[in-house]
N, C-alpha and C positions, 0 to 999 in steps of 0.2 A: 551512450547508454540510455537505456529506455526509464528508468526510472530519472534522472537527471531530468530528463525531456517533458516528461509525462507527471511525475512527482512532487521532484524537488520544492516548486515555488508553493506549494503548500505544506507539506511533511519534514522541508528540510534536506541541506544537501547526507545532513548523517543521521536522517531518518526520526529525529527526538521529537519535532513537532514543530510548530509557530504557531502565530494568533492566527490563521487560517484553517490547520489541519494538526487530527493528533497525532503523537508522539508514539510511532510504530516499534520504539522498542518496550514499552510499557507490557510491566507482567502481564498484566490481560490487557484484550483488546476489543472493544465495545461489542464487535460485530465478529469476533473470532479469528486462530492464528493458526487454524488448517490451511493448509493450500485451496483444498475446495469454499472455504468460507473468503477468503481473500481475495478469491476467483470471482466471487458473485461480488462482493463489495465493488471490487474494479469494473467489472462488467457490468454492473445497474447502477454506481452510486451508490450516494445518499443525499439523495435533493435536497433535503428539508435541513440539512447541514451544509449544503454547498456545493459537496464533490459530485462531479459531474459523473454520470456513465458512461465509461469507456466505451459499450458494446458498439462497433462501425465503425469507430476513429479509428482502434488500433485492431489486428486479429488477434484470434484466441490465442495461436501461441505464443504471441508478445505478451498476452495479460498472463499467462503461464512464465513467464520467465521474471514479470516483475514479482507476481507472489513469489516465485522460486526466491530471488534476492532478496525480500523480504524477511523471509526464512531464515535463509542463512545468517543474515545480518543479525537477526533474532538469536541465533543458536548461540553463538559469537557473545552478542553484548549480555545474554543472561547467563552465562554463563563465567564471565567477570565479574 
């Protein structure tokens, strides 16, 4: 799975966070929890915090599918 791969050793293998990266099931989320805003995060970063920019490592519709899982996982845990 591409978020395992790509994700995990920062955000965590269930998305909450570490001392690296934050916690993606948080009610809001610094930089937004659209698919188009989750899109750009992945595809440019945020250097100044760490995370790298996806854009070239992976393509668009892999960064499409990890926001998509993000999403869902989101729907899921706010929802409990």
């Amino acid at each position: 799975m591409l978020y395992q791969q790509m994700c995990a050793s920062c955000h965590g293998d269930n998305l909450k966070g570490t001392d690296k990266g934050a916690n993606l099931l948080a009610a809001q989320l610094k930089h937004g929890a659209t698919k188009a805003m989750l899109m750009a995060v992945i595809t440019n970063g945020v250097l100044d915090k760490g995370m790298p920019a996806w854009n070239g490592a992976i393509s668009k519709p892999q960064i499409a599918k990890i926001a998509d899982y993000i999403i869902a996982k989101r729907r899921v845990s706010l929802r409990n």
